[in-house]
C-alpha positions in Angstrom: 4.3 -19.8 30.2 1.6 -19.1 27.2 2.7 -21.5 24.6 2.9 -18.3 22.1 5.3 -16.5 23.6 7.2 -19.8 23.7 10.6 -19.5 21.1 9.8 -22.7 19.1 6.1 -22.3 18.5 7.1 -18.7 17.9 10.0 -19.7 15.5 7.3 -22.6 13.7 4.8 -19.6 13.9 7.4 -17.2 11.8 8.1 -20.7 9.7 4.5 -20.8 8.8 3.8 -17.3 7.7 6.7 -17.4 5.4 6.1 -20.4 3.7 2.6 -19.1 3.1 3.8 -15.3 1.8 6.6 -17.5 -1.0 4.0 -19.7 -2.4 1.4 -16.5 -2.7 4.4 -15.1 -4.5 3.5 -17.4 -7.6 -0.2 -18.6 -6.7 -3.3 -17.0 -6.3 -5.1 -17.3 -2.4 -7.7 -19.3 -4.3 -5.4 -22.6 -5.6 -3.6 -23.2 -2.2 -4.9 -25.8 0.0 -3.3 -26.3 4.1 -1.6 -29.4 2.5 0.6 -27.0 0.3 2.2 -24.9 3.2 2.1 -28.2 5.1 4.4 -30.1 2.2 6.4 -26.8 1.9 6.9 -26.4 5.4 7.7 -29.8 6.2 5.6 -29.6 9.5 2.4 -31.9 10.4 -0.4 -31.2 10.0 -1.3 -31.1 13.9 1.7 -28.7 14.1 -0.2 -26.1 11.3 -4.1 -26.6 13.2 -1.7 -25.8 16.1 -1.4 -22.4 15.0 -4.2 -21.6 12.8 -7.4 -23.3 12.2 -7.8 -22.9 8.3 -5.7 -20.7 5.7 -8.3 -18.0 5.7 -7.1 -17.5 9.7 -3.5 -17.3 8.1 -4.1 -15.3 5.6 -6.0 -12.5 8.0 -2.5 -12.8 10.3 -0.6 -11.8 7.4 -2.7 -9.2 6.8 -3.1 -7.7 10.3 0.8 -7.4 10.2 0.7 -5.8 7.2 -1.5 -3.0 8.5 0.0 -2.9 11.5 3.6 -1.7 9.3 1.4 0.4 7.7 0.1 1.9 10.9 3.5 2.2 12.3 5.0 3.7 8.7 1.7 6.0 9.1 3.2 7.7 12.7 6.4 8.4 11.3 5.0 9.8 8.2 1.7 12.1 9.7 1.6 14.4 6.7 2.2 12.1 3.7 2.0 15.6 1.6 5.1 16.6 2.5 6.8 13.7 1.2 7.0 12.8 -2.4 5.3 9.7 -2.7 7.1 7.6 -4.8 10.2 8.6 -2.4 8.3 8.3 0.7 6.2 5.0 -0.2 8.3 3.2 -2.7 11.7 3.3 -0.9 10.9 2.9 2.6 7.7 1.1 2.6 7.5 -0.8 -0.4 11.2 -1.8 0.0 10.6 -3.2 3.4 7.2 -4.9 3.0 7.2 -6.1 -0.8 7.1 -9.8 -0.3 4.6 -9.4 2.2 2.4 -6.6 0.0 2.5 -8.9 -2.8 1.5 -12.1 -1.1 -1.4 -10.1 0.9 -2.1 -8.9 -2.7 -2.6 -12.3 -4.3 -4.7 -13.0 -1.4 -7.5 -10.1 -2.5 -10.7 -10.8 -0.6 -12.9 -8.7 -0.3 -11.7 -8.0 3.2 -8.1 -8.2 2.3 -7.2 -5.4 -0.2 -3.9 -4.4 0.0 -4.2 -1.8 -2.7 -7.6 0.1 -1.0 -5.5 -0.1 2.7 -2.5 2.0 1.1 -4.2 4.4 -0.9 -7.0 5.0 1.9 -3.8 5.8 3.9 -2.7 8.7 1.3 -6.4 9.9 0.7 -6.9 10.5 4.1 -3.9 12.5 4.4 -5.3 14.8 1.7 -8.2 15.3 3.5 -6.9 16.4 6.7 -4.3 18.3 4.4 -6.9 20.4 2.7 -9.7 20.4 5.6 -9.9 24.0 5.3 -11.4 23.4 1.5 -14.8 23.6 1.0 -16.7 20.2 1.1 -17.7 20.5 -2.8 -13.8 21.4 -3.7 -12.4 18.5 -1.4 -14.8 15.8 -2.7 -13.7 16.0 -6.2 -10.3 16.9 -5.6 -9.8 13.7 -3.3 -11.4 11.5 -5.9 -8.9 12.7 -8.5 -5.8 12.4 -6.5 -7.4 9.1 -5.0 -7.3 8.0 -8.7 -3.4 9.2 -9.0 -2.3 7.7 -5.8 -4.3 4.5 -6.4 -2.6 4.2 -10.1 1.0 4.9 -8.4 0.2 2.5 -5.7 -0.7 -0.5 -8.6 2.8 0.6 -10.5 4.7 0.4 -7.6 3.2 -3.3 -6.3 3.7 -4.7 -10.3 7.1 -3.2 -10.7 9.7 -5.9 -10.9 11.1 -4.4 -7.9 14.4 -3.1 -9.6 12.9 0.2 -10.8 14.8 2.8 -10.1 12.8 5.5 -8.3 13.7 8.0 -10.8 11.5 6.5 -13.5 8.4 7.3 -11.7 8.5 11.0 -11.4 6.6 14.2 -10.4 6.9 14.8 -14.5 4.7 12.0 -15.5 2.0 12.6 -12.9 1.9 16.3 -13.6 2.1 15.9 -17.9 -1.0 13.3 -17.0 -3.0 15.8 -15.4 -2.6 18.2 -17.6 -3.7 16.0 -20.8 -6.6 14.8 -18.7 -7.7 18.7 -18.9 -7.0 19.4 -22.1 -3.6 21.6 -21.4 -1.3 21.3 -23.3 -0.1 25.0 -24.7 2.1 26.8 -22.8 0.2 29.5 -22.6 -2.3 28.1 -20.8 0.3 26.1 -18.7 1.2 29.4 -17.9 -2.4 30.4 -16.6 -3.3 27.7 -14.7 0.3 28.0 -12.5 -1.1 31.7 -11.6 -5.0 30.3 -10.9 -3.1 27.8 -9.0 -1.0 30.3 -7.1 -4.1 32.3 -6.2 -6.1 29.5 -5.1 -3.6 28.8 -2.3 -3.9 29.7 0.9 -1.8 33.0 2.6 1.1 31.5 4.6 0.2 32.5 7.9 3.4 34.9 9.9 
């Protein structure tokens, strides 16, 4: 039998990876030696090397199941557009996968940014969204909603995790925009709604 898909090395494996994701709860990737998860573990050190050769091998484990819940969230979800994303994101994904989000977060290399993986997920649903767009339209308008999503995505991560979802609303992002423009009469509320409106494309019968 391969020794990994033995119950105790998997059940030392799981032991492990949890020890690591508490302590990046409270410490940065940087300050954490093997001795740490080691101590908190209460596993030799032979027993750790068993699994993983250094914490950088851990860490990209940790990682690679992140994206892999990510990848699997992605097939359930394959037009992020049509959900809201502070529904859709915050209490599904987020809900399931803080800890983990968090701890991959603290880890930050420049090979391991949790923050870039989520909101490259949600860009490139707005691209294949609004493929019909012309190339010059969809490269701004991805780098502004890039922005938005990337913004939401940092909120949501920092939160203390008893927001209620109802505090981040469609409100905020829209009254953001709209500063960001320089709209703020209704009048010209008014006028961009019916640019808007023309600007889509006919519903096809």
């Amino acid at each position: 039998m391969n020794e990994k898909n033995n119950i105790t090395f998997q059940r030392t494996d799981n032991l492990i990876r949890k020890t690591f994701i508490n302590i990046l709860q409270n410490r940065s990737f940087d300050s954490i030696i093997v001795q740490d998860i080691i101590d908190e573990a209460n596993i030799s050190r032979n027993t750790f090397y068993n699994h993983y050769g250094d914490k950088y091998i851990l860490a990209e484990a940790i990682y690679d199941e992140l994206k892999e819940a990510l990848d699997k969230y992605s097939l359930n979800n394959n037009e992020p557009r049509e959900k809201n994303f502070t529904e859709g994101f915050y209490e599904t994904f987020l809900a399931d996968y803080r800890e983990l989000i968090i701890a991959v977060k603290n880890i930050n290399t420049e090979n391991m940014q949790i923050e870039k993986l989520i909101s490259n997920y949600f860009i490139d649903g707005y691209k294949r969204a609004n493929s019909h767009k012309s190339a010059k339209e969809l490269e701004i308008e991805t780098c502004i909603y890039g922005g938005i999503i990337s913004s939401m995505v940092a909120y949501c991560i920092d939160g203390d995790g008893n927001s209620q979802i109802r505090d981040i609303n469609n409100k905020a992002i829209v009254d953001a925009c709209l500063y960001t423009v320089g709209i703020r009469d209704k009048k010209d509320i008014r006028k961009l709604y019916k640019e808007i409106e023309a600007s889509l494309p006919c519903e096809q019968e």
